[in-house]
C-alpha positions in Angstrom: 25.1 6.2 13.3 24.6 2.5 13.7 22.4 0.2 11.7 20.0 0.0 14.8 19.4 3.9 15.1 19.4 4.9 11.4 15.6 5.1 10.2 13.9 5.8 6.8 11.1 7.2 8.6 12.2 10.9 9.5 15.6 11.3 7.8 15.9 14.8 6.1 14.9 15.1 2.4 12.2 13.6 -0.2 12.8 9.8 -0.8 12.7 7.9 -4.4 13.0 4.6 -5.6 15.9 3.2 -7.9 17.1 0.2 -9.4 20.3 0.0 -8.1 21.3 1.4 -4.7 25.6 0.7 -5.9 25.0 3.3 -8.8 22.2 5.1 -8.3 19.9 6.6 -11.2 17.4 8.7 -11.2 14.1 8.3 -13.4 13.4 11.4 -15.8 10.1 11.8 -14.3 11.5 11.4 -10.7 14.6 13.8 -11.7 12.0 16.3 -12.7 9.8 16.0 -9.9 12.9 16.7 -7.4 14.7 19.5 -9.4 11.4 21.7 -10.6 8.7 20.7 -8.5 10.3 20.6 -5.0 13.3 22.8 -6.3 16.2 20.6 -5.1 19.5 21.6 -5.9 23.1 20.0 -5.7 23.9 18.9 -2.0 20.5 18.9 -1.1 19.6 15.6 0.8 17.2 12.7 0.3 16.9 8.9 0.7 16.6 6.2 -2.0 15.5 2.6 -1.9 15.6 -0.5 -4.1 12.2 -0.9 -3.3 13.1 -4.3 -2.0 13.9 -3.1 2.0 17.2 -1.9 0.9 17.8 2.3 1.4 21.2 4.5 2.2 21.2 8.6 2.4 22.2 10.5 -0.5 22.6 14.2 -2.1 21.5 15.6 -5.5 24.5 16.2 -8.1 24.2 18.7 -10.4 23.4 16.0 -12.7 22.1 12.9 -10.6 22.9 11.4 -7.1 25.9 10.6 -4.6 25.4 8.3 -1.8 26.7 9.5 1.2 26.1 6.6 3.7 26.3 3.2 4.1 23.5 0.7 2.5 20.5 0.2 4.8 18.3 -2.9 5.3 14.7 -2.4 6.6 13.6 -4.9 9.5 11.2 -7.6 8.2 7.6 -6.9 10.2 4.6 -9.4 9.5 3.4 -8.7 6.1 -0.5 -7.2 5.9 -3.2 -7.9 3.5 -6.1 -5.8 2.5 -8.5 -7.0 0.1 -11.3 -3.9 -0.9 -14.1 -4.3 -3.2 -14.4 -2.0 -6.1 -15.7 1.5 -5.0 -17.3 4.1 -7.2 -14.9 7.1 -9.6 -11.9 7.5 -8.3 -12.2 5.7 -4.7 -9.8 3.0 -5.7 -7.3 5.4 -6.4 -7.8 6.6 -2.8 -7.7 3.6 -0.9 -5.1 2.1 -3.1 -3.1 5.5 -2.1 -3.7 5.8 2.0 -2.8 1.9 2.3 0.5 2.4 1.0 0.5 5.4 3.2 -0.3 3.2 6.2 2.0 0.5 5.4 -0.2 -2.4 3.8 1.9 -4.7 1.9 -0.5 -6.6 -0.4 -3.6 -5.0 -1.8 -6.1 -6.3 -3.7 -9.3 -5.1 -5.8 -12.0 -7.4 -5.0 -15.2 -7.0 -7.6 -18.1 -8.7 -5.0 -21.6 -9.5 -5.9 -23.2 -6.3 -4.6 -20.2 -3.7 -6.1 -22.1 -1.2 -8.2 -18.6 -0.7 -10.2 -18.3 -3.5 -12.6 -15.0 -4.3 -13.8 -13.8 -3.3 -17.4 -11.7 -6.5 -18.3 -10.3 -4.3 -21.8 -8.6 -1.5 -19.7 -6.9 -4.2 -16.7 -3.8 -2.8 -17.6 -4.2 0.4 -18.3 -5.9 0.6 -14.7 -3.3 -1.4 -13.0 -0.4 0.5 -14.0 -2.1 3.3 -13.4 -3.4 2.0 -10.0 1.2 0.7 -9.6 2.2 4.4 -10.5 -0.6 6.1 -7.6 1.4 3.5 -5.0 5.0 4.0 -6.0 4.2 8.1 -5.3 2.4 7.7 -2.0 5.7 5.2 -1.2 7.8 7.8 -1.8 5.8 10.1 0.3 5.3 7.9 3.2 9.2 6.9 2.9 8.9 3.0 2.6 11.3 0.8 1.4 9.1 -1.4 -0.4 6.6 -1.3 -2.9 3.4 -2.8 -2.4 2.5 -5.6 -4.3 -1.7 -4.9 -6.1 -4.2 -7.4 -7.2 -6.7 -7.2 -9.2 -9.4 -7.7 -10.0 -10.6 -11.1 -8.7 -13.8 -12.5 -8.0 -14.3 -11.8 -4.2 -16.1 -15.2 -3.7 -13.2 -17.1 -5.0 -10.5 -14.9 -3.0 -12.5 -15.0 -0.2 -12.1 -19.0 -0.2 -8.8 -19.5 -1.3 -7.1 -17.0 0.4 -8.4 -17.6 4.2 -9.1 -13.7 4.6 -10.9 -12.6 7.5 -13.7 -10.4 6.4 -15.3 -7.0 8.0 -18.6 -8.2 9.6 -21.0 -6.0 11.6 -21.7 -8.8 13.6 -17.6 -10.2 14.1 -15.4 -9.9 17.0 -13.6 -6.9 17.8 -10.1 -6.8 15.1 -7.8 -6.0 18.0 -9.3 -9.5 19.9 -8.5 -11.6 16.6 -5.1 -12.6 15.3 -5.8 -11.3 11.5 -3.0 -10.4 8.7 -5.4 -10.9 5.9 -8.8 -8.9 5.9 -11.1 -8.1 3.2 -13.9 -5.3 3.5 -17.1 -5.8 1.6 -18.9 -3.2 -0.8 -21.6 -0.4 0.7 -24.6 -3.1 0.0 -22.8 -5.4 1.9 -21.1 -9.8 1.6 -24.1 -11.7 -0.6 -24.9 -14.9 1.3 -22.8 -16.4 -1.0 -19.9 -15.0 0.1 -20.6 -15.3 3.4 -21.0 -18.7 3.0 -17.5 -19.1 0.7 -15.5 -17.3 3.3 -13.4 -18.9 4.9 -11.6 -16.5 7.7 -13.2 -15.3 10.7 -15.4 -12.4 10.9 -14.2 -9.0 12.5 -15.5 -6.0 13.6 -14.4 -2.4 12.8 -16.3 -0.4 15.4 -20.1 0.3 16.1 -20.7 2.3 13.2 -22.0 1.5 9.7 -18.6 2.8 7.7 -18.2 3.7 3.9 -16.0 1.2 1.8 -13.2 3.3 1.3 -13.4 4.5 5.3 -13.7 0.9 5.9 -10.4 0.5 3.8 -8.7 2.6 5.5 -9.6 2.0 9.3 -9.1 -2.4 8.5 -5.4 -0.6 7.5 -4.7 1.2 10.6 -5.7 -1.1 12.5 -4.2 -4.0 11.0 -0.5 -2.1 10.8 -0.7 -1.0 14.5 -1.1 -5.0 15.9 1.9 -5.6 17.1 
């Protein structure tokens, strides 16, 4: 096999993450997962990844890992940007899982004028790390290399100014006909004036139908990942 037809996507086995790809180590939690949940045993395959684009092939040991190929680097592609605002129970934990799945690089909680959710400032943390954790999983899942990096939670209004994000509009230009990387999709009640004033990007259509935030989420993702 050769650099250029080795691919994370597809090779046999689950894939984890760990911190160094020279002597690998696996997590207690991620040694557990892999030994009683999926019932892997020693010579069984898998991947792992530095989370920094860097992956080989490997085999479980009855007590930890042996790499078994040379260390691979994952091609650069044009980093993607979603920015959502704050949806109801446990929608963020959705959104924030299917982007990873899909290949978004940078996400970020947006808290917009109209979001019913209001943001707990006391439990930032405690939501963010639990919001890290939901990502690393669907990473290892969806087999990527790198972690994505979350945001949050900013003041949409601000973001939306500083950051240059084009922004989900009913009344935008068709996504595919726009050069975007950066795209932020509102709550269900819709951008305030304000922040349809503040924004700075372009405005871009998702289709002809009035979508759900999280389905909003999701589509700007797919879309966004599949430009070439």
């Amino acid at each position: 096999m050769t650099r250029d037809t080795v691919r994370l996507a597809g090779s046999p086995g689950p894939h984890v993450f760990v911190d160094d790809l020279e002597v690998p180590a696996l997590s207690a939690d991620d040694d557990g997962h892999l030994r009683r949940s999926l019932r892997m045993r020693a010579g069984d395959p898998l991947t792992i990844s530095d989370s920094d684009g860097r992956w080989c092939c490997a085999t479980m040991t009855a007590t930890g890992l042996e790499t078994t190929s040379e260390v691979f680097i994952e091609p650069d592609a044009p980093k993607v940007t979603v920015g959502f605002s704050l949806v109801k129970g446990q929608k963020p934990e959705f959104v924030i899982q299917k982007l990873t799945e899909l290949g978004v690089d940078h996400i970020v909680a947006l808290q917009a004028e109209r979001s019913i959710v209001r943001w707990d400032e006391h439990k930032v943390g405690q939501v963010l790390a639990r919001w890290e954790r939901i990502a690393r999983e669907a990473s290892m899942q969806s087999h990527r290399c790198r972690l994505p990096v979350i945001e949050g939670v900013l003041h949409a209004g601000q973001w939306l100014a500083a950051s240059g994000s084009a922004i989900a509009h009913f009344d935008g230009d068709p996504l595919a006909d726009v050069a975007v990387s950066t795209l932020a999709i509102g709550p269900e009640g819709g951008w305030s004036p304000k922040e349809l004033q503040l924004a700075s990007g372009p405005r871009v259509s998702l289709g002809r139908t009035v979508l759900r935030a999280e389905t909003a989420s999701i589509a700007a993702a797919t879309l966004l990942v599949s430009t070439p």
